[in-house]
One Martini backbone bead per residue (centre of mass of N, CA, C, O) as a GRO file, in nm:
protein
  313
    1UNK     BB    1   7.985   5.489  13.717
    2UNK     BB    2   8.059   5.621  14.023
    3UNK     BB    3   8.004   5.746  14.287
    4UNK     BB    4   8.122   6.041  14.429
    5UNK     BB    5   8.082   6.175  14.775
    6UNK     BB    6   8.042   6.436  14.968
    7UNK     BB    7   8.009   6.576  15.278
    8UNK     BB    8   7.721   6.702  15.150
    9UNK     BB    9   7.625   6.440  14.926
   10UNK     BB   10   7.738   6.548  14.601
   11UNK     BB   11   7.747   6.389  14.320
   12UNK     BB   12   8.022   6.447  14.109
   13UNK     BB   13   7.946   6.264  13.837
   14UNK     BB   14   7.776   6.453  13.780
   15UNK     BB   15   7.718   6.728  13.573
   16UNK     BB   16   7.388   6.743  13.531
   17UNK     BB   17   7.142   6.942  13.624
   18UNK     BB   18   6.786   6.933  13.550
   19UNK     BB   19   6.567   7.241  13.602
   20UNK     BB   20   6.187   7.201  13.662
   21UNK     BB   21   6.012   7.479  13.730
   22UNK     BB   22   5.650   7.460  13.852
   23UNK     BB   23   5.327   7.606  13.804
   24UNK     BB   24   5.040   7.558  13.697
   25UNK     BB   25   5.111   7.380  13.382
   26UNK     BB   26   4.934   7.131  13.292
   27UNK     BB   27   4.869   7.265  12.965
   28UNK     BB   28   5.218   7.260  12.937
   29UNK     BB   29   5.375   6.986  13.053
   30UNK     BB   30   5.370   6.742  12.838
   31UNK     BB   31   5.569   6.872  12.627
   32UNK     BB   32   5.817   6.948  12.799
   33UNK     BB   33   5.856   6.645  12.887
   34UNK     BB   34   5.898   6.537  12.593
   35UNK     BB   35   6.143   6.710  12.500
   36UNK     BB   36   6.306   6.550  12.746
   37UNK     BB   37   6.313   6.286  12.632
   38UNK     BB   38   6.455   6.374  12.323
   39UNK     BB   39   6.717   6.398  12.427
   40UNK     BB   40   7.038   6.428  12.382
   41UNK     BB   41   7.317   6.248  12.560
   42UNK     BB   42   7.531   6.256  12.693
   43UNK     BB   43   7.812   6.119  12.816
   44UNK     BB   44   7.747   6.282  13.110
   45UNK     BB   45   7.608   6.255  13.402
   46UNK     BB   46   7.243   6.284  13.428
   47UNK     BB   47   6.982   6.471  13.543
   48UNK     BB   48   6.637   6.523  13.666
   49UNK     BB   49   6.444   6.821  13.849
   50UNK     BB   50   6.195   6.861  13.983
   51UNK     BB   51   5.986   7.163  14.110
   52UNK     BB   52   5.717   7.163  14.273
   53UNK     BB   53   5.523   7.481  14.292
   54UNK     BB   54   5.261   7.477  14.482
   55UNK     BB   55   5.042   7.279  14.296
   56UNK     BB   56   4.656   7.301  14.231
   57UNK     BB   57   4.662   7.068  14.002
   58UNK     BB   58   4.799   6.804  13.766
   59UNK     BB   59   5.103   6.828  13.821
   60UNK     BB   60   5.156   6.571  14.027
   61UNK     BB   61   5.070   6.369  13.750
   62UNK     BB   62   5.276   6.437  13.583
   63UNK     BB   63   5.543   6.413  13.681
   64UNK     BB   64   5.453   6.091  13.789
   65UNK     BB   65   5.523   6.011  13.508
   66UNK     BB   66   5.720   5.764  13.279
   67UNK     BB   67   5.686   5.809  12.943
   68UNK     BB   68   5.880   6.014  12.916
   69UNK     BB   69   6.169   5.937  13.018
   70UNK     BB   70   6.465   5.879  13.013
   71UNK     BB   71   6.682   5.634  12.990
   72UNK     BB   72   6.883   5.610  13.272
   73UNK     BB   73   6.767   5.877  13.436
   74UNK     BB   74   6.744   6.081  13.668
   75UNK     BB   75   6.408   6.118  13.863
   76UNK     BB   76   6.343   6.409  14.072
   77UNK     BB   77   6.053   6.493  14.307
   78UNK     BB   78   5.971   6.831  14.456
   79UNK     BB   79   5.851   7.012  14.673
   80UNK     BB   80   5.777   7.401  14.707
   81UNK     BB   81   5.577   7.594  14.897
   82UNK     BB   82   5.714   7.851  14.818
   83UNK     BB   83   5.607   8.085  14.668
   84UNK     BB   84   5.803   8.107  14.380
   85UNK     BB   85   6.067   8.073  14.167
   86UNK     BB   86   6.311   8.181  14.377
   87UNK     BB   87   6.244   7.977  14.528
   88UNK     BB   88   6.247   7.676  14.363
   89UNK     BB   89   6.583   7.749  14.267
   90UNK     BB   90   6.661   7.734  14.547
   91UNK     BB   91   6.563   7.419  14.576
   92UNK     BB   92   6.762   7.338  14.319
   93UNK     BB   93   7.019   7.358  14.490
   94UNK     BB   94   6.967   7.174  14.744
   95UNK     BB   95   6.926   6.916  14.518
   96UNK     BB   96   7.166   6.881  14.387
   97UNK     BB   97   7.399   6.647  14.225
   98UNK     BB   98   7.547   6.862  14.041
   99UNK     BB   99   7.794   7.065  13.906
  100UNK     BB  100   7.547   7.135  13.720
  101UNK     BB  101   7.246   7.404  13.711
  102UNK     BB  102   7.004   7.357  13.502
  103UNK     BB  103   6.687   7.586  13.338
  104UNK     BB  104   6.410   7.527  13.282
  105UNK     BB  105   6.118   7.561  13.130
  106UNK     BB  106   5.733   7.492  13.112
  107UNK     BB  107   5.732   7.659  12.810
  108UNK     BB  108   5.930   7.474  12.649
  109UNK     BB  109   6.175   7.364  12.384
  110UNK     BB  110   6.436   7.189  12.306
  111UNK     BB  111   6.697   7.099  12.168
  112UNK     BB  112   6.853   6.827  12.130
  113UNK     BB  113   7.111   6.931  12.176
  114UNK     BB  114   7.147   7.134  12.410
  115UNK     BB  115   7.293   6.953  12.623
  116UNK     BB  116   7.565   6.885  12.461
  117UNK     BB  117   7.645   7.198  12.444
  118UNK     BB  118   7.698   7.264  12.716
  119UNK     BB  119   7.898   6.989  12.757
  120UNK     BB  120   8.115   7.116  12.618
  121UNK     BB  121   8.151   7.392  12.776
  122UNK     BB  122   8.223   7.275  13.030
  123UNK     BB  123   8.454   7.119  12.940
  124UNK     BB  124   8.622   7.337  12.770
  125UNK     BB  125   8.614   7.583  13.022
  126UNK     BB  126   8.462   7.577  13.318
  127UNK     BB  127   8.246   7.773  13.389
  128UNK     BB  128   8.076   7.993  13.618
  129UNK     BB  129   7.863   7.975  13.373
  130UNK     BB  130   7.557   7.954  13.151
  131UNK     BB  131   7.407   8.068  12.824
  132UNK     BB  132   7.115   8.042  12.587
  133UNK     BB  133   6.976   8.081  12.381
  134UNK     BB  134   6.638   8.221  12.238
  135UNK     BB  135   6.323   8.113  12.090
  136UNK     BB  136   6.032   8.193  11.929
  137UNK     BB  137   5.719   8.037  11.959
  138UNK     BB  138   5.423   7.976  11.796
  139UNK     BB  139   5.110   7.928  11.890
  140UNK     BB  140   4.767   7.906  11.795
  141UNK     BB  141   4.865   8.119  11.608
  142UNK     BB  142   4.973   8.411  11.487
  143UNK     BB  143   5.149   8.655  11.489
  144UNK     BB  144   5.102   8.963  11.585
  145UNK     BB  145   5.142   9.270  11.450
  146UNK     BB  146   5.226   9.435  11.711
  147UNK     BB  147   5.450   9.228  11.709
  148UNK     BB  148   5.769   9.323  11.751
  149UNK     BB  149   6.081   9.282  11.743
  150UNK     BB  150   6.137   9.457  12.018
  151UNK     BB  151   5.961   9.285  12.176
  152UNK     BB  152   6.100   8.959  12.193
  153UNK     BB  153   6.225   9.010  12.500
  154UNK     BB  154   5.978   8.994  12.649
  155UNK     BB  155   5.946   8.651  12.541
  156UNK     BB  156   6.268   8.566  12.578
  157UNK     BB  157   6.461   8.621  12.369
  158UNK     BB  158   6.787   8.551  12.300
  159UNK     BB  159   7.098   8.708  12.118
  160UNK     BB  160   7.469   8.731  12.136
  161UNK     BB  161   7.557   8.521  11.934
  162UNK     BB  162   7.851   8.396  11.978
  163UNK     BB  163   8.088   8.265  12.133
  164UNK     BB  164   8.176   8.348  12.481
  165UNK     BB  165   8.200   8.588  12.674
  166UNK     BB  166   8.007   8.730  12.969
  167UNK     BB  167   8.057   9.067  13.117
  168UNK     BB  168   7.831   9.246  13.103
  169UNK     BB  169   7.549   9.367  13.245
  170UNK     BB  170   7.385   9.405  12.906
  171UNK     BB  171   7.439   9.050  12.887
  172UNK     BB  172   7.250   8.867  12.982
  173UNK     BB  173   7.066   8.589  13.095
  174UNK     BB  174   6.819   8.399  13.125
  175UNK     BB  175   6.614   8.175  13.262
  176UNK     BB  176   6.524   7.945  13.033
  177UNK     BB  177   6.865   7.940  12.966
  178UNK     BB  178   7.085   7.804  13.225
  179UNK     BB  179   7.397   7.791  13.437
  180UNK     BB  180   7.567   7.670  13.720
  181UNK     BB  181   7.791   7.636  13.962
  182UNK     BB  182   7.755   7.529  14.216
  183UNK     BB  183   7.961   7.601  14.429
  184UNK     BB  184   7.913   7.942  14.393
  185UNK     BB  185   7.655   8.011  14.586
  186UNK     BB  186   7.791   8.065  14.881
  187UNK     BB  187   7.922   8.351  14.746
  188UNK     BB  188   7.706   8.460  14.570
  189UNK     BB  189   7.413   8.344  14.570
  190UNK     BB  190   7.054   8.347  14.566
  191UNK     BB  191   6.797   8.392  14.489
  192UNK     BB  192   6.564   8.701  14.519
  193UNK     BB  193   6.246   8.625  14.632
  194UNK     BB  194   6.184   8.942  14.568
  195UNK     BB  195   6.211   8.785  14.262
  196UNK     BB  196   5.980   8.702  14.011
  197UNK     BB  197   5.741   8.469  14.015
  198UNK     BB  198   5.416   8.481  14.158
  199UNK     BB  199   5.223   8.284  14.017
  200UNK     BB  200   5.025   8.533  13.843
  201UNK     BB  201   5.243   8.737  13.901
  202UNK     BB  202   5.387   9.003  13.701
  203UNK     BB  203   5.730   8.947  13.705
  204UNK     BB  204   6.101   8.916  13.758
  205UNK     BB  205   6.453   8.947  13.747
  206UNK     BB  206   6.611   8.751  13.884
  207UNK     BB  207   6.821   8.643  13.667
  208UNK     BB  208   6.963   8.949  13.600
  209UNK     BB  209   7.077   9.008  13.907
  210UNK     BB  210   7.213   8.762  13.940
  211UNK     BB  211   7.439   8.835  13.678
  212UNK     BB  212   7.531   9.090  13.772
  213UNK     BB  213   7.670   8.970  14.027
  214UNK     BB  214   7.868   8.792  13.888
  215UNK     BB  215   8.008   9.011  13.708
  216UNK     BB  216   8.087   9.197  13.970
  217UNK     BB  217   8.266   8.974  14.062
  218UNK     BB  218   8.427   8.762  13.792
  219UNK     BB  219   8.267   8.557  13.661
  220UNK     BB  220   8.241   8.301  13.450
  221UNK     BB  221   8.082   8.353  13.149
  222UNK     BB  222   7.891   8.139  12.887
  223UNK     BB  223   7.821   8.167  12.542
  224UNK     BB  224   7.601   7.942  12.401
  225UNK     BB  225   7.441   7.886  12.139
  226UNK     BB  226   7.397   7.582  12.102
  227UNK     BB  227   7.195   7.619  12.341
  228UNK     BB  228   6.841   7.580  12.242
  229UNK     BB  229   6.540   7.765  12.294
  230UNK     BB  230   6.182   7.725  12.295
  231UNK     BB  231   5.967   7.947  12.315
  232UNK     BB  232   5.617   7.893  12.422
  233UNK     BB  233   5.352   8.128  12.231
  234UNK     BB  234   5.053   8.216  12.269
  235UNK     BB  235   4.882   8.376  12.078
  236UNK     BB  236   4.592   8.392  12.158
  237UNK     BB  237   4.695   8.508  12.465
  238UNK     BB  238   4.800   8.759  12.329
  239UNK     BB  239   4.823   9.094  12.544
  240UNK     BB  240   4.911   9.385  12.555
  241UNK     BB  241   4.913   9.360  12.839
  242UNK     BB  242   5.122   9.214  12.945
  243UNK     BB  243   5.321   9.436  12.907
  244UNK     BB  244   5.229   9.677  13.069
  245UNK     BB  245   5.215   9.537  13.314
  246UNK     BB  246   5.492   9.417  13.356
  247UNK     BB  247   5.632   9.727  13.373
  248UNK     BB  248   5.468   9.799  13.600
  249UNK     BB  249   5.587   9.623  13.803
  250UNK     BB  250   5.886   9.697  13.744
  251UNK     BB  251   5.821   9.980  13.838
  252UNK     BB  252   5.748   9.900  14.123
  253UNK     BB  253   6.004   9.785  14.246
  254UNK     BB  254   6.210   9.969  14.184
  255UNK     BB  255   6.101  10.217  14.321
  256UNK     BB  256   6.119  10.077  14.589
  257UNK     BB  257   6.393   9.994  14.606
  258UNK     BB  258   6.417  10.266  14.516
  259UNK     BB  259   6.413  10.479  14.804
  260UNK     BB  260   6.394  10.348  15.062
  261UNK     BB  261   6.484  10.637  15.302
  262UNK     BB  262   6.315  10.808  15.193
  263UNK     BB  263   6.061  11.000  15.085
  264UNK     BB  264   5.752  10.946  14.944
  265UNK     BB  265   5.762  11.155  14.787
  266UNK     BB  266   5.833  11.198  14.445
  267UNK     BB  267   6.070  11.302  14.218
  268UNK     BB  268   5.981  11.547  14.004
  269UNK     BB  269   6.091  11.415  13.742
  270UNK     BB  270   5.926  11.179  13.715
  271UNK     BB  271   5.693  11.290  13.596
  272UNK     BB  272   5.817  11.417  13.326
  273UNK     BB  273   5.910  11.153  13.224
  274UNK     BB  274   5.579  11.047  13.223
  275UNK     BB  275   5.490  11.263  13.032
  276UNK     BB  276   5.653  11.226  12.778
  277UNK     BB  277   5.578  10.917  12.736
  278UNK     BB  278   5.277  10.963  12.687
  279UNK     BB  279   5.344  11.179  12.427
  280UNK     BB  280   5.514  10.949  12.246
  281UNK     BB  281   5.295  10.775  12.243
  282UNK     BB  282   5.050  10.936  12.123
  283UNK     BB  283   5.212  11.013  11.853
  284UNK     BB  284   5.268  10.743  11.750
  285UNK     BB  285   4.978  10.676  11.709
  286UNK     BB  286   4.883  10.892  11.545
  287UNK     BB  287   5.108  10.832  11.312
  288UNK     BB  288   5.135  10.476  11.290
  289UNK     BB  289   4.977  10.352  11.506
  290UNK     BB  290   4.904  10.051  11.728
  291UNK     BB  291   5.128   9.901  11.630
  292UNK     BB  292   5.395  10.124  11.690
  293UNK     BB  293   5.321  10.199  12.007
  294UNK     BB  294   5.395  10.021  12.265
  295UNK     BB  295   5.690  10.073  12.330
  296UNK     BB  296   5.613  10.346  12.467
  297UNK     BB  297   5.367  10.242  12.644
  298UNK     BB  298   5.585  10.078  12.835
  299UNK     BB  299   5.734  10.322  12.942
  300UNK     BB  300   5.487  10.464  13.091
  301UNK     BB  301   5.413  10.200  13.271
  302UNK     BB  302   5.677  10.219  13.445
  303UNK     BB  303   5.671  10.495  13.549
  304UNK     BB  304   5.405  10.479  13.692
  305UNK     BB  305   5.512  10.188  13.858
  306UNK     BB  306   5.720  10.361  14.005
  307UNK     BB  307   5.584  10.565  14.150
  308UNK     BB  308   5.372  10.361  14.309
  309UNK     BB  309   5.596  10.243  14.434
  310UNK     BB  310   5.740  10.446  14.645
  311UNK     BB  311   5.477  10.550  14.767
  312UNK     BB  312   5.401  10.219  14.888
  313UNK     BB  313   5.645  10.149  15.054
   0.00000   0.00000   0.00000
């Protein structure tokens, strides 16, 4: 099949530009690579885009190597030096040469069908967005014991059911499986640079910021439920603080957001909101032990991080 080009350079016939955007996870990336190579392959034309972010381990040796690559299929590899993700998804706007720009991330595990079945979806409904499950693959050791259910979405799992549409703010699609229609990012704009990971920074968001955009503006957004992804997490390295870090930081970032040129000193209600948090989490503790009160844990470390993130900003 011959490409045919637009005025912008975009090669029409490609259909799926598949992009690995990684930062410094050489111990995790080779089997992500191998991964991708043993996908089954759509009928319709895919390239598969690495987006090195400014990686300064054995990453970009890792990339440049040929014996995972999938057989027909082009790979190309950009690096991208402003650190973090959403620099890094920005990146991989701009170098796109497909239709859709689809997501994974460097320490998944795609299923064989995942391609093809995004490929079912973009065919048969055109959407401009679509989202794919995640679930979680533990590695290294057994799931710990306080890792309850309700936390498995802080480790990225998510499950909306059935293929549909998504329209609702608090139905989001997750960072590492999602695809977007190139040509609507000049429209709804590109992520958030100041939300995202960066580096060893323990932060997110940019993702579903993203999706209540699309959302608000009234794009089509589709759930694909076969098109899964298996998030692999070290249990070994599994660390309740993990969790409490996460929440502390995206409560000071929202904090610092939501202040805006208000006084710097934070509305008295936050303080009680604070207050009761802790004593939740403390009775919950006390009541049924240290498995079962994390999740409350994580509410107090959010209000505090909204408070010094307001302070500080």
């Amino acid at each position: 099949m011959a490409d045919k080009t637009t005025d912008s350079g975009r090669q029409e016939s490609i259909l799926i530009t598949v992009a690995l955007c990684t930062h410094n996870h050489a111990d995790r990336l080779p089997r992500t690579l191998a991964d991708l190579g043993k996908l089954a392959s759509p009928s319709s034309p895919w390239e598969i885009l690495l987006v090195d972010n400014a990686s300064t381990d054995e990453t970009p040796a890792l990339l440049a190597a040929t014996s995972w690559r999938p057989q027909g299929v082009p790979v190309r590899i950009v690096r991208e030096q402003r650190l973090g993700l959403s620099n890094a998804r920005n990146r991989a706007i701009q170098e796109s040469r497909g239709k859709y720009l689809l997501f994974v991330d460097d320490d998944e595990t795609p299923d064989p069908q995942w391609l093809t079945a995004y490929e079912h979806a973009m065919l048969a409904y055109t959407p401009d967005a679509l989202g794919g499950r995640i679930d979680v693959l533990f590695e290294h050791g057994e799931r710990p014991s306080w890792l309850q259910d309700e936390l498995l979405g802080f480790l990225g799992h998510l499950d909306h059911g059935e293929d549909g549409w998504l329209q609702e703010p608090d139905t989001p699609f997750y960072g590492g499986n999602f695809a977007v229609r190139v040509d609507i990012f000049p429209e709804v704009g590109e992520f958030d640079a100041n939300l995202g990971r960066k580096g060893q920074v323990n932060t997110g968001g940019e993702d579903t910021e993203f999706y209540r955009r699309l959302v608000a503006s009234n794009y089509r957004v589709r759930w694909v439920p076969g098109a899964i992804i298996n998030h692999r997490i070290r249990a070994d390295k599994l660390w309740r603080s993990y969790f409490l870090d996460l929440h502390y930081r995206q409560g000071m970032s929202e904090g610092s957001r939501t202040r805006g040129d208000r006084k710097r000193l934070p509305p008295g209600y936050l303080f009680g909101q604070l207050a009761r948090a802790i004593k939740t989490a403390i009775q919950r503790r006390f009541k049924q032990g240290k498995d079962y009160s994390l999740r409350l844990e994580m509410n107090a470390s959010y209000f505090l991080g909204y408070i010094k993130g307001w302070i500080a900003r």
